[in-house]
N, C-alpha and C positions, 0 to 999 in steps of 0.2 A: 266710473259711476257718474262724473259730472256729464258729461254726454246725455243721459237718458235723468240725470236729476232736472239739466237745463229744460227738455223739455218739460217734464212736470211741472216746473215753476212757469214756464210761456204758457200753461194751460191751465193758471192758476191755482196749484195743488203743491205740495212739500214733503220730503219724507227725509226725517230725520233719525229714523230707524236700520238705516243703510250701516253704519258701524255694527250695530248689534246683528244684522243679518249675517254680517263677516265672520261675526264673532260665531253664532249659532251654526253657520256652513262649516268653518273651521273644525268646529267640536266635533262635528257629526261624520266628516271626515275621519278625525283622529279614533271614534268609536270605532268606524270599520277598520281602518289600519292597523287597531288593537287587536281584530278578529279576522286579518291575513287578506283584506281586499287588497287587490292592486292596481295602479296607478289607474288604467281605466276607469275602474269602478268607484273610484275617490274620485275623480274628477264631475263623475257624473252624480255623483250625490254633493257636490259641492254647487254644482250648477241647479240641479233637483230641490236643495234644500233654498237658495235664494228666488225661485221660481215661487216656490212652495209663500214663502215670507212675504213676497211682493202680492203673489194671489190675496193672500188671507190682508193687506194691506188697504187692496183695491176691493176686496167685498165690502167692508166696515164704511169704506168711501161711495164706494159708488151705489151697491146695492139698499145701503142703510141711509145712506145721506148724510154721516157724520162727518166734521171737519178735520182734515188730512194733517193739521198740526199736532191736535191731540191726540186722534186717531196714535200718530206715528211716535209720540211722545210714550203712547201706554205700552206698544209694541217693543220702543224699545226696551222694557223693563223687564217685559215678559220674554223677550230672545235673549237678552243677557239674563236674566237670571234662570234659564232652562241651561245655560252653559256652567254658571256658576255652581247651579247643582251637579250637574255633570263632573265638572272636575275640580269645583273648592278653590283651592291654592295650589294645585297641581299643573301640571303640562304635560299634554301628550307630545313625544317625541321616538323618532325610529322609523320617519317616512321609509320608504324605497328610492333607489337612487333615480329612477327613472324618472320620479315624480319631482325632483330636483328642477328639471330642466323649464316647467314653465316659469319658474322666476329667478334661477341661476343660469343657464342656458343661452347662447347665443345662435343666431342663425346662420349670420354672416360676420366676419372681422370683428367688430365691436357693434354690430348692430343686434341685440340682444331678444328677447322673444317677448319680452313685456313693451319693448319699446312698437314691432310687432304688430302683437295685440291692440294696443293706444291707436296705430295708424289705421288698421282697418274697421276701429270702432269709430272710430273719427269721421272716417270715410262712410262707413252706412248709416251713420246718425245724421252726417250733414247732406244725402241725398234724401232719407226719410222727411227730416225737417225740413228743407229748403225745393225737392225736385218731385217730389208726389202731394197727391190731397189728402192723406192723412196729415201731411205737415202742415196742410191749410186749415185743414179741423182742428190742427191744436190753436195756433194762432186764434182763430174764432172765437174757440171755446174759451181762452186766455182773455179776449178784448169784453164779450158781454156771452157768455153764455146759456143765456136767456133767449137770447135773437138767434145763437147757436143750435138749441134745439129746437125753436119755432120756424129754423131752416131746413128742418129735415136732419141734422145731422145727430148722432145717438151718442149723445153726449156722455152715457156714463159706461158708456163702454169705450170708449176713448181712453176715460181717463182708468179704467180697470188694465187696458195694455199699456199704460205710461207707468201703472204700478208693477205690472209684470215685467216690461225692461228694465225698469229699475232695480227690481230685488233677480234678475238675470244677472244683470251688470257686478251686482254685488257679489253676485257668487262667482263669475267670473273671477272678480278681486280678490275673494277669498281664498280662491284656488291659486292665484299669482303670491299672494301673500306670504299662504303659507308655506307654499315652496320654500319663497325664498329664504322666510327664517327658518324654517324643517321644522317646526314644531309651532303647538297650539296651546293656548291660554284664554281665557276667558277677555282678556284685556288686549286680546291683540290690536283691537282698531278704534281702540279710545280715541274718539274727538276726530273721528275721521268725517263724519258728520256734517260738523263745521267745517272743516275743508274743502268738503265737497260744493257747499254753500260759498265758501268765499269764490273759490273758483269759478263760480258760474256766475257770482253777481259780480265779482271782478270783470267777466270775461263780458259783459252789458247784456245782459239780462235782467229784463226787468223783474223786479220781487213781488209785484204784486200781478205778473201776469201780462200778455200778449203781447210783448216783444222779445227779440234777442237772436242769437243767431249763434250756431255750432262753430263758425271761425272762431269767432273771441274767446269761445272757453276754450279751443283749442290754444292759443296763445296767453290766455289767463294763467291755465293747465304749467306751461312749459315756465313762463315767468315766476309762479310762486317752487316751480319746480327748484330752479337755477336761484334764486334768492333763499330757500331755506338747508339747498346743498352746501350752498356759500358759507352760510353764517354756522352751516354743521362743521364746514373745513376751517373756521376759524375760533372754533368752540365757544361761539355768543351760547348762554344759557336759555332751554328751552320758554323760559319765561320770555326773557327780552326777544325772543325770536318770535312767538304770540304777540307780541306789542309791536313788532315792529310790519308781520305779517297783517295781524288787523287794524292798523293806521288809514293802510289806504284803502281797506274796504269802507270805514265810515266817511273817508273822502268822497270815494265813487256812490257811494250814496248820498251824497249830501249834495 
């Protein structure tokens, strides 16, 4: 997700509705899994249903002209609580084993299929951003968007497929997620949000827009990876691990 969040924030837009979209893919998954879909077809409504999230994300933005903080702020109440209705205090659980494999699954030795997934998203986010003019038009759009559109360049359809990779990405995640834990809850991607955000503004991306670049968060990515694996294998408590993980983002901004 931080891939396609980085660029929303270089084209000065935010969506912090990405946990709830996980959440809402996940649910909507476990609905049909309760009514005998299989693994295809969960897959494809998990990727359909963040597609779905992003769409309705990028209309509010782009075609209304409202600002993408709040925009994503309302959304996320209304994707989490359409799960919460869904399933209360409950969890769906009783995947298929086949559906196992996108996030327990290896390809090779120990090189696993999320890890995968991570390199080829890496890979076409940082040829999109960095080797086409879509990537220039975000940049643009990022630095003064104004002069952006008086360029000829159609700015709010830009930022409409920055919201459609995005809640993509998401569902992608949803789908690896839930693999990996086999079952669904309403709470599965609490404060993923903020992670998505640290990672990106960790990895030099600018937060207010038209800088930054797909390497860093790939290394942002991997470092807050190996430092909260760390302190999970040394049982620091999830608080002090929040404290320790957000020290250096108000460094990197500061």
């Amino acid at each position: 997700i931080a891939f396609a969040m980085a660029m929303l924030i270089i084209a000065g837009e935010i969506d912090l509705s990405v946990g709830a979209i996980i959440a809402l893919a996940s649910t909507v998954m476990g609905v049909a899994m309760t009514a005998g879909a299989g693994m295809p077809v969960l897959v494809l409504l998990g990727l359909g249903t963040g597609l779905a999230c992003g769409a309705f994300n990028g209309l509010l933005v782009a075609r209304f002209g409202l600002p993408s903080i709040v925009v994503t702020i309302g959304t996320m109440s209304l994707f989490l609580g359409i799960s919460y209705i869904v399933l209360g205090d409950g969890a769906f659980t009783g995947y298929p084993d086949s559906f196992a494999w996108f996030g327990q699954g290896y390809v090779v030795w120990v090189i696993t299929v999320e890890l995968v997934i991570f390199a080829l998203a890496a890979l076409a986010f940082g040829v999109l951003l960095h080797r086409t003019n879509f990537g220039r038009m975000v940049y643009a759009i990022g630095n003064n968007a104004t002069a952006a559109r008086f360029s000829g360049i159609r700015v709010d359809r830009i930022r409409f497929i920055l919201f459609l990779l995005t809640g993509l990405m998401s569902g992608i995640a949803a789908v690896c997620l839930t693999s990996r834990l086999g079952s669904t809850r309403p709470s599965i991607a609490t404060g993923f949000e903020l992670d998505v955000v640290t990672m990106v503004v960790l990895g030099g991306v600018n937060i207010l827009g038209g800088s930054g670049s797909i390497p860093g968060v790939v290394i942002a990515a991997l470092v807050m990876g190996l430092v909260t694996s760390g302190l999970g294998l040394l049982n620091v408590p999830g608080i002090v691990m929040s404290i320790i993980v957000g020290a250096p983002l108000i460094g990197v901004l500061a």
